[in-house]
C-alpha positions as CSV (number, residue, x, y, z in Angstrom):
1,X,-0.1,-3.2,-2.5
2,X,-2.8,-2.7,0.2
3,X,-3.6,0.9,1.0
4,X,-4.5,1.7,4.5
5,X,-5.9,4.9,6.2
6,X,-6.3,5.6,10.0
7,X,-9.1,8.3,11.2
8,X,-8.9,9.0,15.1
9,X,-9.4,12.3,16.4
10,X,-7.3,11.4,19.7
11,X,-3.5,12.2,18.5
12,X,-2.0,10.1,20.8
13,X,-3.5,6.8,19.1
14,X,-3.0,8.1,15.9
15,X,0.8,8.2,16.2
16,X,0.5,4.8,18.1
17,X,-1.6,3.1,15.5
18,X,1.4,4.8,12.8
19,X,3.9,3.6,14.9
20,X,2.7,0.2,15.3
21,X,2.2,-0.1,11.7
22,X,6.2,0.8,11.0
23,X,6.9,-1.2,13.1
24,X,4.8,-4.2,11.7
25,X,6.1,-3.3,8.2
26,X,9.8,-3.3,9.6
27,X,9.2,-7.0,11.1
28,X,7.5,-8.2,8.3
29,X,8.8,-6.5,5.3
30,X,4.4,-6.1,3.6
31,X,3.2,-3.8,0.8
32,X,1.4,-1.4,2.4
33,X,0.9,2.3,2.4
34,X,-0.8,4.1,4.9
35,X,-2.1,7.7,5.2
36,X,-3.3,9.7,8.4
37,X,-6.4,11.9,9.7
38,X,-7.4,13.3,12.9
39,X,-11.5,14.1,11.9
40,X,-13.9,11.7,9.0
41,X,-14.6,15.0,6.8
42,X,-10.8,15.1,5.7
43,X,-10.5,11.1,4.8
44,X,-14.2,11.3,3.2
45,X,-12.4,14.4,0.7
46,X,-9.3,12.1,0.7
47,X,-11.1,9.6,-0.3
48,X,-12.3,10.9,-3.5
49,X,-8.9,10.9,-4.7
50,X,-7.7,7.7,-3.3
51,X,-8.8,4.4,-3.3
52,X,-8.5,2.8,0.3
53,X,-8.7,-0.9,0.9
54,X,-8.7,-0.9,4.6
55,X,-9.6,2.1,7.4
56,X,-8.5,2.7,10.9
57,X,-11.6,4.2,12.0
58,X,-12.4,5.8,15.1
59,X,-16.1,5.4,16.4
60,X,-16.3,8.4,18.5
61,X,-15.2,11.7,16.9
62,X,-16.9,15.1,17.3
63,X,-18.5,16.4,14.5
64,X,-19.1,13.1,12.2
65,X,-18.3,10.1,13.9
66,X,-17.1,7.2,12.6
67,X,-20.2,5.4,12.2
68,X,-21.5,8.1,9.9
69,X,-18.6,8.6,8.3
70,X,-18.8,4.0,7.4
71,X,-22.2,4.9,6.3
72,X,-21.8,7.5,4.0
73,X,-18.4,5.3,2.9
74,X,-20.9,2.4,1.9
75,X,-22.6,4.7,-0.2
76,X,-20.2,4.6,-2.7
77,X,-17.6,1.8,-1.6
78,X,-18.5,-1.7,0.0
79,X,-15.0,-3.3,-0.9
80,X,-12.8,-1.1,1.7
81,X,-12.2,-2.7,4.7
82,X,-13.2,-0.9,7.9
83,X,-11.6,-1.6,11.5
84,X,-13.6,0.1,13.8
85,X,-11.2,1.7,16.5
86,X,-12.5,2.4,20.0
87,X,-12.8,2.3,24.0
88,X,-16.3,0.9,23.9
89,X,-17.9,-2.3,23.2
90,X,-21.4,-0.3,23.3
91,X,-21.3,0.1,19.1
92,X,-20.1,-3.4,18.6
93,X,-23.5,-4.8,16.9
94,X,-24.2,-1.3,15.0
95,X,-21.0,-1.3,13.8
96,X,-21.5,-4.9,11.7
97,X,-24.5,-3.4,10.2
98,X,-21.9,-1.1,7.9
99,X,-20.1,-4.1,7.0
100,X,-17.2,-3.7,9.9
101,X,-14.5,-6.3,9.1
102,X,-12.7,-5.9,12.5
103,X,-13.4,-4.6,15.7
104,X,-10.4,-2.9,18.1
105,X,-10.4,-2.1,21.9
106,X,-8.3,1.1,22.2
107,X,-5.7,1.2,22.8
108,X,-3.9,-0.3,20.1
109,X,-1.4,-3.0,21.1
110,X,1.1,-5.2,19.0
111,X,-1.0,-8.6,20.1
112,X,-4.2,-6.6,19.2
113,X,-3.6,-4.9,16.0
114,X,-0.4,-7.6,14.5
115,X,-2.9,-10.6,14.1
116,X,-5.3,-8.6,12.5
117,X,-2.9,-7.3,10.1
118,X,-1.6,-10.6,9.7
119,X,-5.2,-11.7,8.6
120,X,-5.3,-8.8,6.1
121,X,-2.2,-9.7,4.2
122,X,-3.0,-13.1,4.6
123,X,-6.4,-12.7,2.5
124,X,-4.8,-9.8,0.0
125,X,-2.1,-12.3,-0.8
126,X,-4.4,-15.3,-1.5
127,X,-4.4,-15.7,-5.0
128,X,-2.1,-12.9,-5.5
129,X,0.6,-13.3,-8.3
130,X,4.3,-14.0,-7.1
131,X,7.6,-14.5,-8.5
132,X,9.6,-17.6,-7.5
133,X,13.1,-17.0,-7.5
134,X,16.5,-18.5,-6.3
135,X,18.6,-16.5,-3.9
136,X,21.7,-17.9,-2.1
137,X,19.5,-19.0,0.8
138,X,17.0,-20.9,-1.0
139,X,13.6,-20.4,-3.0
140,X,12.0,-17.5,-2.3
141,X,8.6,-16.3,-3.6
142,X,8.1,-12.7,-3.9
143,X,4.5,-11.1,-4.3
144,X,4.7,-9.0,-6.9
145,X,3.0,-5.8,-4.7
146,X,5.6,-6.3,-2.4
147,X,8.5,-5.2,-5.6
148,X,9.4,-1.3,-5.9
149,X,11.6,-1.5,-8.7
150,X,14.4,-3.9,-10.2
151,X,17.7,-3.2,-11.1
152,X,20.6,-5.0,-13.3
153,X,24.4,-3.8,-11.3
154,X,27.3,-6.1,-11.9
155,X,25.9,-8.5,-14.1
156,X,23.4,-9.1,-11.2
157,X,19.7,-8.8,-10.7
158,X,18.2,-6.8,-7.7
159,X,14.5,-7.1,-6.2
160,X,14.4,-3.8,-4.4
161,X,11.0,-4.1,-2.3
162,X,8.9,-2.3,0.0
163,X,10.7,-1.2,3.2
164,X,14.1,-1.0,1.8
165,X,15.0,-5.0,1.4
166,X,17.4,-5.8,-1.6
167,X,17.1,-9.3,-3.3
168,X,19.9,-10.7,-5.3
169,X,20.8,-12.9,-8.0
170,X,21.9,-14.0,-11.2
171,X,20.0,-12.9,-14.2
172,X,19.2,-10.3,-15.9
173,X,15.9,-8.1,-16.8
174,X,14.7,-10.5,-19.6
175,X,14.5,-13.1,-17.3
176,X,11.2,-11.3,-16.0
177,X,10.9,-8.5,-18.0
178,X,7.7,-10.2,-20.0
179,X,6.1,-11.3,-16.8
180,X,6.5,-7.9,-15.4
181,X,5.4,-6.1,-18.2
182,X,2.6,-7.8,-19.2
183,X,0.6,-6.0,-15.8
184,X,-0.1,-2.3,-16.1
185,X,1.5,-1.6,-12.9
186,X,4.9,-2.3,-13.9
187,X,7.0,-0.5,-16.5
188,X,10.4,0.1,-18.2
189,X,12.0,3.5,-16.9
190,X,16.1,2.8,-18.4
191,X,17.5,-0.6,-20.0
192,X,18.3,-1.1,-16.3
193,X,15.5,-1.0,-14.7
194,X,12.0,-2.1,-14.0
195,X,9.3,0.0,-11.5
196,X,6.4,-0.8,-9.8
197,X,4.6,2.4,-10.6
198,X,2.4,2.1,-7.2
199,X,5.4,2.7,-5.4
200,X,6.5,6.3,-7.3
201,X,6.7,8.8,-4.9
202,X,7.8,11.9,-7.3
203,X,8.9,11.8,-10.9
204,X,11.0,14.4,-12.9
205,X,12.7,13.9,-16.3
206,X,15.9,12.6,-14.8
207,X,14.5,10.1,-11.9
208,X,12.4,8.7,-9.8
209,X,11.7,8.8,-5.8
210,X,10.0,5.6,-4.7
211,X,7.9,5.3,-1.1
212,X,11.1,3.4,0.3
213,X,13.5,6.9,-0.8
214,X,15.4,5.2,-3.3
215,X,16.3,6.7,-6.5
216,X,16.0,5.3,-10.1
217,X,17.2,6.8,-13.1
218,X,14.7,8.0,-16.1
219,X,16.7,7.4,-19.6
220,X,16.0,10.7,-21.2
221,X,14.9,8.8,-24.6
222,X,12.3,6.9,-22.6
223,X,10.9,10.1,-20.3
224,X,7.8,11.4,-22.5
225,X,7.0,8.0,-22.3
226,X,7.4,7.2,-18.7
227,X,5.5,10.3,-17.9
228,X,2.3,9.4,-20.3
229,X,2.5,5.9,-19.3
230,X,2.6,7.0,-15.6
231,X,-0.3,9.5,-15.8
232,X,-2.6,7.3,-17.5
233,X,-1.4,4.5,-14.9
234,X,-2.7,7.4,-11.9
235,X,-5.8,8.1,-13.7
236,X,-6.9,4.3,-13.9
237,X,-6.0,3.3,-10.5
238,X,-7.9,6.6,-8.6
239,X,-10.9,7.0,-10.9
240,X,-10.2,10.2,-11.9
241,X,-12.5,11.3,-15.0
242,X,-11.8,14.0,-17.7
């Protein structure tokens, strides 16, 4: 699941460039996350807890601007992605020296900012592992990223995935459960259910929350060892060190 971050100072873009990403993700059904922040000091502290694999970043912010801020980013990350975001060509060439992977003309339009998101998916899903599965419409392949959780209800299997989209067919858990489990991302919550533990929102002993506000139920056997297996899986994927 791609994580995405937008930095602009300007509030009006910054709930433009959010809205055009729900809207994108309600289209076209991705994995993505996003997070937002209106100066580079509070995604540079963000980003020591978070691992980012593509910016929104805003070239000219007061205090440090966005090519600082890609800069001091390159000092400790050259994988994340960064999309310059800005009113002026005038940066264009100093902007490639920080390893810019995209460069936007505010403000941010649907045929501006959708192809370039349909690049990004298009090169995270390369190589990425799916499931191929048959629905009453046909075969369907399903990126594993793009899978919240799945659920056995009436002697039928459910793909619930990122924005809220229910799969359906006939199986059971075992049909994927070894293919799922073998990755460290996914994990067995109740004898019902599968998670993707990327897309936990909140966890108590009785359920989880997921990104897309659905619910799952914890079995209260398996809870000490959802929670371990969860906290060693957030440890792992942000860095954080004892």
């Amino acid at each position: 699941m791609l994580r995405m971050a937008i930095c602009d100072d300007d509030l009006k873009e910054l709930s433009r460039i959010s809205n055009l990403l729900n809207q994108y993700q309600g289209e076209k059904e991705p994995a993505f996350q996003y997070d937002s922040f209106s100066n580079a000091l509070d995604l540079l502290e963000a980003m020591k807890q978070n691992t980012y694999h593509v910016l929104f970043l805003d070239v000219l912010m007061p205090g440090l601007d966005g090519m600082e801020a890609a800069r001091e980013i390159r000092r400790f990350d050259e994988e994340t992605k960064i999309i310059f975001l800005t009113s002026s060509k005038e940066f264009a060439v100093e902007s490639y020296a920080v390893g810019a992977h995209y460069y936007m003309l505010k403000p941010a339009t649907t045929p501006k900012l959708f192809p370039i998101l349909d690049r990004l998916f298009l090169e995270a899903q390369r190589g990425e592992e799916s499931l191929q599965i048959k629905t009453s419409s046909g075969m369907t392949r399903i990126p594993l990223g793009n899978i919240e959780f799945l659920e056995v209800f009436n002697k039928k299997l459910r793909f619930h995935l990122v924005g809220g989209t229910i799969k359906e067919i006939n199986g059971s858990l075992s049909d994927f459960a070894e293919v799922l489990l073998s990755r460290p991302e996914f994990l067995r919550v109740h004898r019902s259910y599968i998670v993707n533990m990327s897309s936990i929102l909140s966890l108590t002993p009785k359920e989880i929350i997921t990104y897309a506000k659905q619910t799952v139920p914890i079995s209260r056997l398996l809870y000490s060892q959802v929670r371990e297996a969860y906290m060693e899986y957030l440890f792992v994927e942000k860095g954080v060190k004892e």
